[in-house]
N, C-alpha and C positions, 0 to 999 in steps of 0.2 A: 504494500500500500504506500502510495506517495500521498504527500500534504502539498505536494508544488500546488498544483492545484487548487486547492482548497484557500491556497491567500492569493492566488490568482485571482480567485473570483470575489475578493473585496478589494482589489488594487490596492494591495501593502507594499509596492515595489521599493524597494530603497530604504524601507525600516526595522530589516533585522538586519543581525551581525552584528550589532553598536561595539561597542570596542569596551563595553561594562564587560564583556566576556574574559577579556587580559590579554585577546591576543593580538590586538590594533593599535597598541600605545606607542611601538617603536621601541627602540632600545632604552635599556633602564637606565632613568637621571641617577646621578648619586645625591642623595635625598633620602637620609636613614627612616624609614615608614616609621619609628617610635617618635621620633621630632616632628613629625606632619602634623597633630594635631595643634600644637605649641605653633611653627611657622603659620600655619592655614588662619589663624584664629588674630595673628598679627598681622598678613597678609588682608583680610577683609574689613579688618577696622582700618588700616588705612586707605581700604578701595571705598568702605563708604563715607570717610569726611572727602574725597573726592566727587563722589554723587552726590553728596549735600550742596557742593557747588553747581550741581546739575541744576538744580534745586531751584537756586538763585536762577541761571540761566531761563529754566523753563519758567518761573514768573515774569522776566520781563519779557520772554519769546508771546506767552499770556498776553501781559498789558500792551506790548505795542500791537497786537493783533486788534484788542477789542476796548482799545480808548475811545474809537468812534462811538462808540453806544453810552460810553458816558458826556463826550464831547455831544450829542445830540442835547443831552440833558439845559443844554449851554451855549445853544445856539449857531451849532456845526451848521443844523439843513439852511434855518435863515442865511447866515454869512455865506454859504455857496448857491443861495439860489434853489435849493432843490424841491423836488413837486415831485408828486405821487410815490413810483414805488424806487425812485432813484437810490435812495437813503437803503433798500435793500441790496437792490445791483452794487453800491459800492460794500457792503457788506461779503456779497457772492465772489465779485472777481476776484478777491484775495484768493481765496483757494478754487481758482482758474491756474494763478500763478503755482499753487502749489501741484494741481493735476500733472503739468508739464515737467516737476523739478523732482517729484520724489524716487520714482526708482532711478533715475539716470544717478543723482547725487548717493546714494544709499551704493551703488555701483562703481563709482568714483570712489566714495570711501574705504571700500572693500579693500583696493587695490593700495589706498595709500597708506603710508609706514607712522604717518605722524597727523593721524586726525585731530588732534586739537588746532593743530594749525589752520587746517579746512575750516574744519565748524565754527573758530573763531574768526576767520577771517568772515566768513556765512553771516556771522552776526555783526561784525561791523556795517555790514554793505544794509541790512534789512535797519538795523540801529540809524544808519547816516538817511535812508528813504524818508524814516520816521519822521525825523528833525524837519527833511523839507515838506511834509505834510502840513508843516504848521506856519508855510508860508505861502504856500497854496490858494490862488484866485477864484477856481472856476472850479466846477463841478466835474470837467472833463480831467483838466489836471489832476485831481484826486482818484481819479479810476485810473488812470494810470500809473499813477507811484503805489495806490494800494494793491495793483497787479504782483509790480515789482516785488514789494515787499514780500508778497505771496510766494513770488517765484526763489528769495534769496529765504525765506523762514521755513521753507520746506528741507533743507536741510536737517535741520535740528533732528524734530522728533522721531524717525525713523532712524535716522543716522543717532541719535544717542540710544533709541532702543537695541539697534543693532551692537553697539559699544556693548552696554551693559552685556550683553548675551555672549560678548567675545571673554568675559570675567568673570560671570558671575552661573555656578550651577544649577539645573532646573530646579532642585528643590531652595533654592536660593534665591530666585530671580522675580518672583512676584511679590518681595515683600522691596526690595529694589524698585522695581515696576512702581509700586504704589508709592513709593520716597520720590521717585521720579516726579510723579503723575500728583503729587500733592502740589506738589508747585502751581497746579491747575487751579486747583479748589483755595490754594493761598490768595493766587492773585485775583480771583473772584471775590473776594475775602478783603482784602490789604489794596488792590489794585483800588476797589472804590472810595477806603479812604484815602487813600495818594490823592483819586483824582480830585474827593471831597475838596484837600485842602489845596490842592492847585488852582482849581476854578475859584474855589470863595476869596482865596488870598491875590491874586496877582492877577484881577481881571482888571485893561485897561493899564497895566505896568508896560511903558516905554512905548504905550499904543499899540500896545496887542490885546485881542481880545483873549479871554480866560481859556476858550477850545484850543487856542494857538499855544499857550502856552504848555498845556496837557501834552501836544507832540513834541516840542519843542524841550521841556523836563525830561520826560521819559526816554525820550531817543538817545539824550546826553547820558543818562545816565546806563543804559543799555550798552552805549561804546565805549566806558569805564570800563564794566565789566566784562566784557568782549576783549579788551588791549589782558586783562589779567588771567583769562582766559586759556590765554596760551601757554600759561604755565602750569593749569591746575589741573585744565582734563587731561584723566590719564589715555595714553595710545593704547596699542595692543598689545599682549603680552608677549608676542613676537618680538618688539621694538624695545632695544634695553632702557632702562628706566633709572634713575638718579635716585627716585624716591623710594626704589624697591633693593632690596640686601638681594644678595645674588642667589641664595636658597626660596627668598619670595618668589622671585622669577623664575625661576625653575618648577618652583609647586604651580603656578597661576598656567606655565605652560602646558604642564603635566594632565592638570583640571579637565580644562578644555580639549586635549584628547581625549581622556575619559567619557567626555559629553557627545563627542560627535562621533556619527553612523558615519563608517566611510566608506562604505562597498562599491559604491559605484566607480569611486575614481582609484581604487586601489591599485598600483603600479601605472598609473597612468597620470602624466601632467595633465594638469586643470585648464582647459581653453578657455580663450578669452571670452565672455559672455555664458559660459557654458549654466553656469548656476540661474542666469536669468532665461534662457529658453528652458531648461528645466522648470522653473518656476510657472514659466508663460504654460506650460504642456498638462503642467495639474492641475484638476479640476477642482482640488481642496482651496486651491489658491482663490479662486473665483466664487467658491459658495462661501468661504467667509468672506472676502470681500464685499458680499453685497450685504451677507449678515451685519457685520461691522457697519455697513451704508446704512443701513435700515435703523441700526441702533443710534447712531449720531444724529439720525434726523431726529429719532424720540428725543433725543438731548439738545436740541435747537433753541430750548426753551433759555439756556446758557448764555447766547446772545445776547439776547433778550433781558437781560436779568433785570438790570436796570431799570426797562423799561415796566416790566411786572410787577416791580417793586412800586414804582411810582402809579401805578391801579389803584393803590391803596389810598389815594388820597392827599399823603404826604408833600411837604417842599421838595426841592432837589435834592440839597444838601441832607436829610432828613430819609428821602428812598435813596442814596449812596451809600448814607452806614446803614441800614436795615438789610441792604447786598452781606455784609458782611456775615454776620453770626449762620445763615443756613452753610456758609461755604465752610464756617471750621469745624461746625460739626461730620462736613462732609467729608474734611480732610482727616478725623478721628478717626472716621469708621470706614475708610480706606484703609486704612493702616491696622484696624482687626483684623477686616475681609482676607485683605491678599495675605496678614500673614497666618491667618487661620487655613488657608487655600493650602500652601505651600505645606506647612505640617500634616494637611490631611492628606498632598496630593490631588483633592478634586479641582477639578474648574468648572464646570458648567452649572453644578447648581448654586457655586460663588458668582457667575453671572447670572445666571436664573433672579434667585432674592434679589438683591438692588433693580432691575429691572422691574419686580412686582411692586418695590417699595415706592417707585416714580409711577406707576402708574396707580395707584393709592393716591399719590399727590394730584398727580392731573386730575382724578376722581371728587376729589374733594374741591380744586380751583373751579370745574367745573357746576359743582353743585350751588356756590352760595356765593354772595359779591360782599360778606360779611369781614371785614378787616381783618380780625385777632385767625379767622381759618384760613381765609387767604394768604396770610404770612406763614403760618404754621403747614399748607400744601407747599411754600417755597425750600422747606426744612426738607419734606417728603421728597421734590426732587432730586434734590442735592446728594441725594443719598445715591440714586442711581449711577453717580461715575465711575464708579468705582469697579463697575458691569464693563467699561471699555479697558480698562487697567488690566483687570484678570484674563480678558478675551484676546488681548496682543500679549498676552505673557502664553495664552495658549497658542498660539500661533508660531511664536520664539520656540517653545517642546517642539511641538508637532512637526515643525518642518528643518530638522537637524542630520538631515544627510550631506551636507556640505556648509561651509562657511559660506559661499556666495551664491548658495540655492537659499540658506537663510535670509543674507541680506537682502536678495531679489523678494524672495515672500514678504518678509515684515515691509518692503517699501510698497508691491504692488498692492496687499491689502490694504495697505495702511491709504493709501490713494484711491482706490476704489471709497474706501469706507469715508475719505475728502471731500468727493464727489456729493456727499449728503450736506456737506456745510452750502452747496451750490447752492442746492434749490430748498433747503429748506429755510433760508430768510423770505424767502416770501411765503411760511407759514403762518406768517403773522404780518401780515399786513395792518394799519391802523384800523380800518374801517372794521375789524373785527372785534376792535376793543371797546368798554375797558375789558372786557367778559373773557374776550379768547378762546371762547368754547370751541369753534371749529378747530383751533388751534391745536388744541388738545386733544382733541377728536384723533385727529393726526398722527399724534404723537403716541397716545393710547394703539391704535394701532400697528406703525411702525416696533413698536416695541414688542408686541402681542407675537409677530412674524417674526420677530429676529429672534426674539425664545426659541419659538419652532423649528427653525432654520437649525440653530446651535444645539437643538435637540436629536434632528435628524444626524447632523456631524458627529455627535457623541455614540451615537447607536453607530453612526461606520466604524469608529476608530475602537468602540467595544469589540465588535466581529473579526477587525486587526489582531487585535490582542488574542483573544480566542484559537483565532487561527495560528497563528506564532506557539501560542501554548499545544497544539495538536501537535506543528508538527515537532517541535522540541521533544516532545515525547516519544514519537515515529523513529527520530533520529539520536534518543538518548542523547542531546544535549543539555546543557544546564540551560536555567535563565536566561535568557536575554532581553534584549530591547524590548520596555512596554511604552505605550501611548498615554499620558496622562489622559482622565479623562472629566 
């Protein structure tokens, strides 16, 4: 009896043999295995106060993204003129720009030796656009520098998910992921008091209005951290390292053999592009991509926050802090989710809940135009991010048969799943407020499918598994590669 067969017919190609086996490591480091735990434990507390500056990075990558929605608060649309759904279009292009940049850049970085150089150079260029946003006349001018920026801040997020994944092991990486990804729900958080006190303080300084000044602060301050940048993220553990003892570097390289499936290219060089037509040829690649789309739309509401906030009746200054408190809660319970995930092993029912708990919220914004529930459904949503966190941390497991069939996956979904920032600003057009019910409407469903979607994906990679275990058996081998699931 053969098993070929048998994982033939749930397309496992390229996921057994992982090198957890012992016999894909390559020859042995000298690295005494009694010192590993002692090095390893040294080695990650100084990879994560390097993510912590991620951290940093990923909130102003945040704020210059979505200053416009606080800038609106403040007389952005008047000062350019704009009418009808423009104020969403310049919303949308941004990640037009992104569409274009993410897997070529994610592919770029694969190849280079010293990615903080990239990514920081990435963020000066999207940092300097910023600054000229806030000198900007015309309504067309602005859709075209907010392209740009789109096209220069697509670097970051796939390109630092890809990082992490080049250092940090699976059972390791989604409580990383969510330190990452807090940065998000910080500057949801923090971004609106920055912009509280920029607008109230320095409206009408040196004759600029308070919007101007919002890109103008921010941008500066983004190229600060950008110039220090290039010293702080770490490269790959291929690339020798100052900050790392020469036993680190050698555990950190050792790791990530451990991690990766290598059957395919085993005695053969890596062609150029080969992990992204790989990528482009899976069809796992493409149903979470649209899953991940579908879920970003439910979370559109993001945008918007501001704007939801100020439903409730409040001044400006007044719905800016009230942004604040749902997003720290939201960055708390990140930070159980993914690390409870990672201990258990699961992911899809860690995206499943947050998913149900945002549509709870939607449930309830829908129901009443009553202040004290209305702010308390904005709690509800918040809670849901943390469902996109754990779903690119499954993405990073799942697709580990190469270092640049990786990279290629986490950027093409990560752009497919982009694609949802397109069109869903116009899920909220003004004329639907203050109520937003259809809005939500939306979003409820969006959400409802991409469960589904992520449900079905879990039952392929259970039958993965399954079948790995038959034929292991067949063939009296030990354990090998499973799929989290």
């Amino acid at each position: 009896m053969s098993a070929r067969p048998l994982l033939e017919s749930v397309d496992c190609s390229s996921r057994y043999d992982a090198t957890s086996r012992g016999n894909g490591v390559g020859p042995t480091l000298p690295l005494d295995d009694n010192d590993r735990p002692i090095v390893e434990k040294r080695l990650l507390r100084k990879l994560d106060l390097r993510v912590a500056f991620l951290v940093l990075v990923c909130i102003m990558n945040i704020m210059d993204r979505y200053n416009v929605a606080a800038a609106r608060l403040h007389g952005f649309e008047e000062g350019l003129g704009m009418t009808g759904n423009q104020f969403n279009t310049l919303i949308s292009i941004l990640y037009v720009g992104y569409l274009f940049m993410q897997t070529p850049s994610n592919m770029i970085l694969h190849r280079m030796k010293r990615p903080s150089l990239y990514l920081s150079s990435c963020m000066v260029a999207w940092a300097t656009i910023t600054v000229f946003m806030g000198a900007v006349q015309t309504y067309h001018a602005a859709l075209i520098l907010r392209f740009f920026i789109g096209l220069m801040e697509a670097s970051f997020f796939p390109g630092a998910v890809f990082l992490l994944s080049r250092w940090y092991k699976k059972n390791e990486l989604g409580l990383r992921m969510a330190l990452l990804f807090c940065g998000s729900s910080i500057s949801g958080a923090f971004g609106s008091l920055i912009a509280s006190g920029i607008l109230s303080s320095l409206d009408g300084k040196l004759g600029f209005s308070a919007w101007r000044w919002l890109f103008f602060v921010e941008g500066a301050l983004t190229i600060v951290i950008a110039v220090s940048a290039i010293w702080i993220i770490p490269d790959f553990p291929s690339t020798p390292s100052v900050w790392l003892l020469p036993d680190e570097q050698i555990l950190a390289q050792r790791r990530m053999k451990e991690e990766v499936v290598v059957i395919e290219h085993e005695g053969k060089p890596e062609k150029n592009f080969s992990g992204l037509v790989e990528a482009l040829m899976d069809w796992r690649v493409w149903w979470l991509g649209v899953a991940l789309h579908l879920m970003v739309c439910s979370h559109s509401f993001s945008i918007f926050f501001p704007t939801l906030s100020a439903t409730m009746g409040y001044n400006m200054t007044t719905s800016l802090l009230l942004c604040a408190p749902p997003w720290i809660l939201g960055t708390a319970t990140s930070f159980v989710v993914a690390r409870h995930s990672d201990v258990t092993g699961d992911r899809f029912w860690h995206i499943v809940c947050p998913q149900l708990v945002g549509i709870i919220g939607y449930m309830i914004a829908i129901s009443t135009m009553n202040t004290a529930m209305r702010y308390i459904s904005l709690f509800f949503m918040a809670q849901s991010s943390v469902a996109y966190i754990i779903s690119l941390t499954w993405v990073t497991n799942t697709f580990s048969q190469s270092q640049s069939k990786r990279a290629a996956a986490i950027a093409l979904v990560n752009t497919i799943a982009t694609t949802g920032f397109i069109s869903s600003p116009y899920f909220w057009p003004s004329s639907w407020g203050p109520s937003y019910v259809n809005s939500y409407l939306i979003c409820i469903l969006a959400s409802v499918t991409s469960i589904a979607m992520c449900w079905v994906f879990r039952q392929h990679l259970s039958r993965c598994n399954e079948a790995a275990e038959a034929e292991e058996k067949v063939l009296g081998l030990p354990q090998g590669f499973r799929y989290l699931l």
